[in-house]
C-alpha positions as CSV (number, residue, x, y, z in Angstrom):
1,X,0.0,0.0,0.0
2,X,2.6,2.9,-0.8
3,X,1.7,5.9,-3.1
4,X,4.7,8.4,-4.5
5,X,3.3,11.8,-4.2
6,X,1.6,13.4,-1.6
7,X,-0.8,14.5,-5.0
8,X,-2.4,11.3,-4.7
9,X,-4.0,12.4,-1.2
10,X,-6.6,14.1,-2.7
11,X,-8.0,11.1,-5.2
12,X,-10.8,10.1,-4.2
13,X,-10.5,6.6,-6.4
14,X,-6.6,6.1,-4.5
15,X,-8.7,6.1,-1.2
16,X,-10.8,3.5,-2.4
17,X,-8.4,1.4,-3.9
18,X,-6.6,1.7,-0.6
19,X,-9.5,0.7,1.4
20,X,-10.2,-2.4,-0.7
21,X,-6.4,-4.0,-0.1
22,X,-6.7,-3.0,3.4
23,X,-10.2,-5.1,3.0
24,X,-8.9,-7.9,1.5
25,X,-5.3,-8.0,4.4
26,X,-8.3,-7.9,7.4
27,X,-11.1,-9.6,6.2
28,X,-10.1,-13.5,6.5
29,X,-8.8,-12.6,9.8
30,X,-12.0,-10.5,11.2
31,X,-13.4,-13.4,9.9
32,X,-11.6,-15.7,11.9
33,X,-11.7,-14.0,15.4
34,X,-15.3,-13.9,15.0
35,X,-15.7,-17.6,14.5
36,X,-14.2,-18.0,17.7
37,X,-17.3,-16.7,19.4
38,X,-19.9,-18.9,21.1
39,X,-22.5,-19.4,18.4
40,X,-25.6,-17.7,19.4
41,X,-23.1,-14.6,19.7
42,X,-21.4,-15.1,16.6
43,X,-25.1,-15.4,14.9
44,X,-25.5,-11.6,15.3
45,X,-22.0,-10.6,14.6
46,X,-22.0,-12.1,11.4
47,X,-25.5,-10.2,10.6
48,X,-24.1,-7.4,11.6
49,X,-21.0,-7.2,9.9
50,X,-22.8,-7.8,7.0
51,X,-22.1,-11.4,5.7
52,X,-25.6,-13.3,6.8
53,X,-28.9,-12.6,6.4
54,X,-31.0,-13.2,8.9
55,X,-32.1,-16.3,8.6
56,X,-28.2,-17.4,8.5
57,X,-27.7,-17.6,4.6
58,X,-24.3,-15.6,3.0
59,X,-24.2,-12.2,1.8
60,X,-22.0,-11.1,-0.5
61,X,-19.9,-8.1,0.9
62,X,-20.9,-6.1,3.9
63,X,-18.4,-5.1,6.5
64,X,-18.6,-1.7,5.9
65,X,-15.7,0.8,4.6
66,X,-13.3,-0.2,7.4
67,X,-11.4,2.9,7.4
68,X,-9.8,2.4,10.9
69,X,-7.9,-0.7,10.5
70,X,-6.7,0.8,7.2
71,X,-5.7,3.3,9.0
72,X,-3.8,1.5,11.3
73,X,-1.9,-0.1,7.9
74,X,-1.3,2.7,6.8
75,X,0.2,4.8,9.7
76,X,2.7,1.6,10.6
77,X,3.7,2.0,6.7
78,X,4.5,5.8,7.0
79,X,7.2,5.3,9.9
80,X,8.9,2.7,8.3
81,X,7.0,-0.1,9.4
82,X,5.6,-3.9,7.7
83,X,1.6,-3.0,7.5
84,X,1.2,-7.2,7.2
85,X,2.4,-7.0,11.0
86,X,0.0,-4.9,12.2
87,X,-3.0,-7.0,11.0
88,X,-4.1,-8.0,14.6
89,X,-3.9,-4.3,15.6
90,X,-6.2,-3.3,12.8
91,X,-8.1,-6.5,13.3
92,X,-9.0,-5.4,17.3
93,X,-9.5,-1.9,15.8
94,X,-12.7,-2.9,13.6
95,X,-14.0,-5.4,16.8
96,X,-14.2,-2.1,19.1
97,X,-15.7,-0.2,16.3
98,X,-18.3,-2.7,15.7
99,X,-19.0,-3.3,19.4
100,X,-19.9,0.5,19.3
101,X,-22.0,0.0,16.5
102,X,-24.1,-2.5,17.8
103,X,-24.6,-0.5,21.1
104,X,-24.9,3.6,19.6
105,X,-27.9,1.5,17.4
106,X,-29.8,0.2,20.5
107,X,-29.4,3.9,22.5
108,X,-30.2,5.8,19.4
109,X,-32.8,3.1,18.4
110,X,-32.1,3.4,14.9
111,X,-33.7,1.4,12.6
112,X,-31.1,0.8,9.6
113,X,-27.1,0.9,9.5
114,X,-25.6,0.0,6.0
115,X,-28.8,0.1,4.1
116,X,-30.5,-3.4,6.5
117,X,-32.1,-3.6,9.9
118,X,-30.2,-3.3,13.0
119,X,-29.1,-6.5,14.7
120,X,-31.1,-5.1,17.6
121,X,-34.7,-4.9,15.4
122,X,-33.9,-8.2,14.2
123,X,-32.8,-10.2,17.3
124,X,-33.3,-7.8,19.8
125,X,-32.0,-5.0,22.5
126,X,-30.2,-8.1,25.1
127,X,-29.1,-10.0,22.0
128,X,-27.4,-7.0,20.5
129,X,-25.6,-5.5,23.7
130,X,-24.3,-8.6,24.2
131,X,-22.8,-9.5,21.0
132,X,-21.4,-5.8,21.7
133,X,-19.8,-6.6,24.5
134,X,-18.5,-9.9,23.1
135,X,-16.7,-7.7,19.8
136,X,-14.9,-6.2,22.4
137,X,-13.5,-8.9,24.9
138,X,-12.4,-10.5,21.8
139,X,-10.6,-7.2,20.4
140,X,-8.6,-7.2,23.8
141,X,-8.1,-10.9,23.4
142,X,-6.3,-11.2,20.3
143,X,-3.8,-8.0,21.2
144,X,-3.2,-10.1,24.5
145,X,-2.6,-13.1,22.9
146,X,-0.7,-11.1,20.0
147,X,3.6,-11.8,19.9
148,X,4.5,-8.7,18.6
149,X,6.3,-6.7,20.9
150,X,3.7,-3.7,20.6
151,X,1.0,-5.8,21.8
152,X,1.0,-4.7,25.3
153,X,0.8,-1.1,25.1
154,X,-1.6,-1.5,22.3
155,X,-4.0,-3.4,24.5
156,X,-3.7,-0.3,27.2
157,X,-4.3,2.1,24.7
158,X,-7.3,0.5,23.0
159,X,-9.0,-0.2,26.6
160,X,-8.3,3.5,27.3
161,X,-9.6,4.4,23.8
162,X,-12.3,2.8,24.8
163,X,-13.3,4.0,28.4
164,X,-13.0,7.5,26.3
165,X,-15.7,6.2,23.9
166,X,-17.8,5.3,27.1
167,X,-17.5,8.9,28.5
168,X,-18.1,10.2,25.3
169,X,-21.5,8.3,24.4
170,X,-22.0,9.2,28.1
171,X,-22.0,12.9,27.5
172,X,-23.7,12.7,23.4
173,X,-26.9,11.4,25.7
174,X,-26.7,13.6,28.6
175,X,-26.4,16.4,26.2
176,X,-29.7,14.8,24.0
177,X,-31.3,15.2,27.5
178,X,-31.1,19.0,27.7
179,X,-32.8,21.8,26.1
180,X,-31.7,22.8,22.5
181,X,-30.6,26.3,24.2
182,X,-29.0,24.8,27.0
183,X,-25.7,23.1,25.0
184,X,-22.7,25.0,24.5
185,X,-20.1,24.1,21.2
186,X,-17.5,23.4,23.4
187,X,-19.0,20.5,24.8
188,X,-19.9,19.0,21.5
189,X,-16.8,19.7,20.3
190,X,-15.4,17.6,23.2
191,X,-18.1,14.5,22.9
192,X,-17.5,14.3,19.4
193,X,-13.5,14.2,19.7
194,X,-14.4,11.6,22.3
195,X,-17.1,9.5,20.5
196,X,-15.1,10.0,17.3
197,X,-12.0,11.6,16.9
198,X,-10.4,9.3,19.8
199,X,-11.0,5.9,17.7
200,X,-9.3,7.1,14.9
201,X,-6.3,8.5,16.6
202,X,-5.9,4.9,18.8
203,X,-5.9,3.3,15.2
204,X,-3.0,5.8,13.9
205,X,-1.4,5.2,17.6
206,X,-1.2,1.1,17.4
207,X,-0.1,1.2,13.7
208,X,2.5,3.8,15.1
209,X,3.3,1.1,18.1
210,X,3.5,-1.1,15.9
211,X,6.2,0.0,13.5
212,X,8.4,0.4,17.0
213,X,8.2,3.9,16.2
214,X,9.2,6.4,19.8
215,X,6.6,8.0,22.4
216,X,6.5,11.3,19.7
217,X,5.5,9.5,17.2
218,X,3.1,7.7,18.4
219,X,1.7,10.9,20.3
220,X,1.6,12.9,16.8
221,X,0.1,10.2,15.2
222,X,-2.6,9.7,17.8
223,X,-3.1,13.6,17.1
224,X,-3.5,13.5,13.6
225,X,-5.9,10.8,14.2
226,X,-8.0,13.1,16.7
227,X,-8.4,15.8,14.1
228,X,-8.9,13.8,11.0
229,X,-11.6,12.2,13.4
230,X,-13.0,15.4,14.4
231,X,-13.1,16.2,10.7
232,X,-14.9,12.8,10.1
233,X,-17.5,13.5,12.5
234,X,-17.7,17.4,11.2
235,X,-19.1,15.8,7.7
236,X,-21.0,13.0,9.5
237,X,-23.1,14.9,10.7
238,X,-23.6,17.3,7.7
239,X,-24.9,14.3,6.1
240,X,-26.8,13.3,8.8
241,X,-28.7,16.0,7.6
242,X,-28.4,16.6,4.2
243,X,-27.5,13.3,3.0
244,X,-28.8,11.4,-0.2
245,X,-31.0,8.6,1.8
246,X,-30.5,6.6,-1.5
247,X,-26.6,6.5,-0.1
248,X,-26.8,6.6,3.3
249,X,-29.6,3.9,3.8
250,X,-31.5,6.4,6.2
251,X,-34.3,8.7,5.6
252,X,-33.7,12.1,4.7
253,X,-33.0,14.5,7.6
254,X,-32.3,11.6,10.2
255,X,-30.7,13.9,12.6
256,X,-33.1,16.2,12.8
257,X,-36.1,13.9,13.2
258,X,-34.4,12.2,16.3
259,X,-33.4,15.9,17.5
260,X,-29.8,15.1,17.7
261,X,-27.3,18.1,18.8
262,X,-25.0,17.8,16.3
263,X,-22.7,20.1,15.1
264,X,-24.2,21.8,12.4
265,X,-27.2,22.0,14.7
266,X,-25.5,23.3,18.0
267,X,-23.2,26.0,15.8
268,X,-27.0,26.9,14.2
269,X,-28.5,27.4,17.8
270,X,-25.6,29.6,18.8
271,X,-25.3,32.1,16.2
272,X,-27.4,34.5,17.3
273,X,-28.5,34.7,13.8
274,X,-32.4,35.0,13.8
275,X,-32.9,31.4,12.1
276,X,-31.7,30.1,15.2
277,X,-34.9,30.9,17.5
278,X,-36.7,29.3,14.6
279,X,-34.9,26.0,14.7
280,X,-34.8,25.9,18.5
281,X,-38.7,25.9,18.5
282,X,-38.6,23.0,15.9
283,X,-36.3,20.9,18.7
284,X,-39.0,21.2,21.0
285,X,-41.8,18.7,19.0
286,X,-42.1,15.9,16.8
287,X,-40.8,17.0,13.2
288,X,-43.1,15.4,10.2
289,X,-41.1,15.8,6.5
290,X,-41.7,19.7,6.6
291,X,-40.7,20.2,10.3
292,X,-37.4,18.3,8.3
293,X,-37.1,20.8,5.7
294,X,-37.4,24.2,7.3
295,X,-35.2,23.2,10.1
296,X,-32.8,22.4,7.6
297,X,-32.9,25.0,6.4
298,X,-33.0,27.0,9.6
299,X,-29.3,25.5,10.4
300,X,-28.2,26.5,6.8
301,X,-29.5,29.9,7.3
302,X,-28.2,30.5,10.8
303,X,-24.4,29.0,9.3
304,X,-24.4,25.9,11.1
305,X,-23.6,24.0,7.6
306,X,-21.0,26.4,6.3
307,X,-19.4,26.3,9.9
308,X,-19.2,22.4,10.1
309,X,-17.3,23.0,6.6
310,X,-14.9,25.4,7.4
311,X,-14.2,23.4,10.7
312,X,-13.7,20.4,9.0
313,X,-11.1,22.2,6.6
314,X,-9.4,23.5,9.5
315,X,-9.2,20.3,11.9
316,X,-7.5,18.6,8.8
317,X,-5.2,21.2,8.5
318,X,-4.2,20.9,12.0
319,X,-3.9,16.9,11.1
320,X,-1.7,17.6,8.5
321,X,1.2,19.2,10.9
322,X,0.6,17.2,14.0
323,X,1.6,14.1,11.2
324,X,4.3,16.3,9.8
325,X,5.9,16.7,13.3
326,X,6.7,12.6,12.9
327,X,6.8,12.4,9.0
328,X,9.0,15.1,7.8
329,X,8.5,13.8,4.4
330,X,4.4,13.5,3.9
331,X,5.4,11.5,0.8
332,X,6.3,8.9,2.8
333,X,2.5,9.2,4.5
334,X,0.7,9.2,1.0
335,X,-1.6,6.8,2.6
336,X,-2.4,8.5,5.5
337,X,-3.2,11.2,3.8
338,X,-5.0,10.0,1.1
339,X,-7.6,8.0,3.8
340,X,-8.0,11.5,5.7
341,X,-8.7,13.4,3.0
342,X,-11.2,10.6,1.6
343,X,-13.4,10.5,5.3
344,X,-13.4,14.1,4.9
345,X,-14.8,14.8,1.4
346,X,-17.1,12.2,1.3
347,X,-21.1,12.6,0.7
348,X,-22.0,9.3,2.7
């Protein structure tokens, strides 16, 4: 997986092509570590990841984009590093990914994820937590029983990664909880570099440990992680909003009909801008299609989507010199790039 120009970051098609190798290195051994589960469990992890139906029969595909353990690959490449050594690392990366899947699906009850019911509509809430929490024993389990020298502090860094996720989801619900005038940015801004941003830097961070690469690095990695992430979740959830349903396999303004306090949303509500009163009133009932459109339009008004834009511009900026600060020569982190750039420019 190794690109010669720093160019190539901004092709879309090299991001793709990178994600399908990075696909085809993971996939038999995802495949593997979930076989290892008791069956019952290993039912709904194999609906969920897309390869059964569910009534048990194969699906082709499925498994979703798996951008973090490419990243992973692709940040043990750019510091000199053998990607095909990092598999277990990027393996464990996807298994706590997924296991936030399956739970974010049950608290946000949503209906759909990758264009098919949620394992929790079609086995149910207990069935679903559980195969959640089995995705990430197992992650833990196969960095612990990993021989590669990075494996320990790996481990510590995913369970940490992962306690931040806790906190995170913690605070994205306590937030839902409150009044649409009663949320500052900051603290979105903070639960979304927790929910989000903190996966993908743990995924730069082991491929980092992994190469044998020095505390710096792996701290500037984990950075440029953090604010690709934040970037990721900037354009989330401007599609959460405006996104084509006919891509994202959820209905049109799903954000807004569940009244979540995204980004777009919060920077909207803040603005002083008189659209803002308007959307805040919407927050306060049960939006039907045209509730959908006019508050929509209400964050577009009140700059809510041209913020998330500009913010996501910036926070890949920053990502750019934290990774500079360990990879002098970006050519070298063609890769990296090229998967930041994708997350960030994409319409689903």
């Amino acid at each position: 997986m190794t690109m010669t120009s720093t160019d190539a970051a901004t092709d879309g098609h090299e991001a793709v092509a990178l994600l399908e190798r990075s696909r085809s290195v993971v996939q038999p051994e995802l495949r593997a570590a979930v076989e290892s589960l008791p069956p019952a469990v290993r039912r709904v992890a194999r609906y969920h990841f897309g390869w059964e139906r569910a009534d048990g029969s194969p699906v082709a595909g499925g498994a979703g984009k798996a951008i973090r353990p490419a990243l992973v690959l692709a940040a043990a490449q750019a510091l000199g590093g053998e990607p095909h050594r990092a598999v277990t690392a990027a393996v464990a990366v996807e298994l706590a990914h997924n296991f936030t899947l399956l739970h974010d699906d049950v608290i946000d009850e949503d209906p759909t994820r990758r264009h098919r019911p949620t394992a929790w509509t079609v086995f149910g809430t207990t069935d679903a937590i559980i195969a959640g929490d089995a995705l990430q024993a197992l992650a833990l389990r196969l960095l612990a029983e990993d021989r590669h020298p990075a494996s320990s502090p790996a481990a510590v860094r995913l369970t940490d990664c992962v306690i931040e996720l806790c906190a995170g989801q913690q605070t994205d619900c306590a937030l839902e909880r409150r009044g649409p005038n009663d949320v500052s940015l900051d603290e979105c801004l903070t639960m979304a570099m927790a929910k989000t941003g903190a996966l993908l830097g743990t995924s730069c961070a082991l491929g980092a440990l992994y190469a044998d690469a020095g505390d710096e690095e792996v701290a500037a990695l984990d950075a440029f992680g953090r604010e690709a992430g934040l970037a990721f979740q900037l354009i989330d959830d401007l599609i959460g909003i405006w996104g084509d349903p006919d891509r994202t396999g959820k209905p049109a303004g799903a954000d807004l009909v569940a009244h979540k306090k995204s980004l777009p949303v919060v920077a909207a509500l803040v603005s002083g801008h008189p659209a803002a009163e308007e959307l805040a009133d919407l927050y306060l009932r049960p939006m039907d299609e045209a509730a959908v459109a006019r508050a929509a339009s209400a964050v577009e008004r009140a700059g809510g989507r041209d913020w998330a834009q500009e913010q996501a511009a910036d926070r890949m900026s920053r990502a750019v010199q934290q990774l500079s600060g360990a990879v002098p020569d970006l050519a070298a982190a063609g890769d990296l790039l090229a998967l930041a750039e994708y997350v960030t420019r994409r319409t689903r």
